[in-house]
matplotlib code that plots the C-alpha trace (Angstrom):
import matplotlib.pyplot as plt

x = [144.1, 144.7, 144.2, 145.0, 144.2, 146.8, 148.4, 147.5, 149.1, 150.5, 151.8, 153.6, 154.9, 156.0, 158.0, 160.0, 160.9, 161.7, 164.1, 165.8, 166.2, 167.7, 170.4, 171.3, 172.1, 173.7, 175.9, 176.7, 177.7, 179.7, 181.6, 182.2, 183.6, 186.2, 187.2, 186.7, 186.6, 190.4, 191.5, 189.2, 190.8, 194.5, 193.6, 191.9, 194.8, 197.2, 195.3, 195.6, 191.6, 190.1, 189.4, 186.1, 185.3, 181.9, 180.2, 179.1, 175.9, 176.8, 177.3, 174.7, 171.8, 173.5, 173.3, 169.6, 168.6, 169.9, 168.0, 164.6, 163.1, 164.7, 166.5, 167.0, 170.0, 172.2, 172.0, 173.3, 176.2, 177.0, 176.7, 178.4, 181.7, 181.7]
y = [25.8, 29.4, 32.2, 36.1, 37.6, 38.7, 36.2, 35.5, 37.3, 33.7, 33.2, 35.9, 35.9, 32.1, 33.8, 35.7, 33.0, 30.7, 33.8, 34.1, 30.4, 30.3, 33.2, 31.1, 28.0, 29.9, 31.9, 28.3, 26.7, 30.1, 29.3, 26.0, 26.5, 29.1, 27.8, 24.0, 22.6, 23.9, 21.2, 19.1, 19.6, 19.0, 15.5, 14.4, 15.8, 14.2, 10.9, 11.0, 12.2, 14.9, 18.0, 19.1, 22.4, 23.8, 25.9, 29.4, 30.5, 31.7, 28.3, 27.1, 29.5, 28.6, 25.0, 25.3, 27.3, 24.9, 22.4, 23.9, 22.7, 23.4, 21.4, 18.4, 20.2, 20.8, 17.3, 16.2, 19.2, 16.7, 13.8, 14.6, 15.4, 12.1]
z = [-216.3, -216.4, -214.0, -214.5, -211.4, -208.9, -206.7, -203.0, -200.5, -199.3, -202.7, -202.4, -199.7, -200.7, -203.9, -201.4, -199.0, -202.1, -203.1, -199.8, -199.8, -203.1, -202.9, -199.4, -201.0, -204.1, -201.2, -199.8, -203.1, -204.2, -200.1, -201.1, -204.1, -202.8, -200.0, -200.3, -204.1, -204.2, -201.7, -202.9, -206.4, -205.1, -203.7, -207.0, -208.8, -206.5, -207.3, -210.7, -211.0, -212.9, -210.9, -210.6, -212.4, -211.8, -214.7, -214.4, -214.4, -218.3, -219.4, -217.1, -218.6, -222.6, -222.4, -221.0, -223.6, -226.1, -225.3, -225.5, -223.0, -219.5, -217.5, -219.4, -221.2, -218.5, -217.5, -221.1, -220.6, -217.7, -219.7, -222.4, -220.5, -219.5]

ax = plt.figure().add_subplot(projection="3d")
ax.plot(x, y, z, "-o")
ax.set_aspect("equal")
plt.show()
């Protein structure tokens, strides 16, 4: 199904409410990960466990592209680690 007209105004106004909910969870995750992951990461070295190191969003966007078709790359990234 295809469709080139313009989009609603409530589609619209959707895009910018997903935006503004997106760039609050990435602010949330960016918090976490300066001010929590390092304790985090002490304990789990403490106990003999790998700290957690979180990819950036280079990394992220590379190992989506490789796999040609979206998401399904990053979770291999993951995978592959383990």
């Amino acid at each position: 199904m295809n469709y080139e007209g313009r989009p609603t105004d409530y589609q619209a106004a959707r895009i910018d409410s997903l935006k503004k909910e997106l760039d609050d969870v990435a602010g949330e995750f960016e918090a976490f990960v300066t001010k929590e992951l390092p304790a985090v990461n002490k304990t789990l070295t403490q106990k003999k466990l790998e700290a957690i190191q979180p990819i950036d969003r280079k990394t992220w966007d590379a190992a989506d592209s490789e796999s040609g078709a979206g998401t399904p790359g990053v979770f291999r990234y993951f995978h592959e680690r383990d």
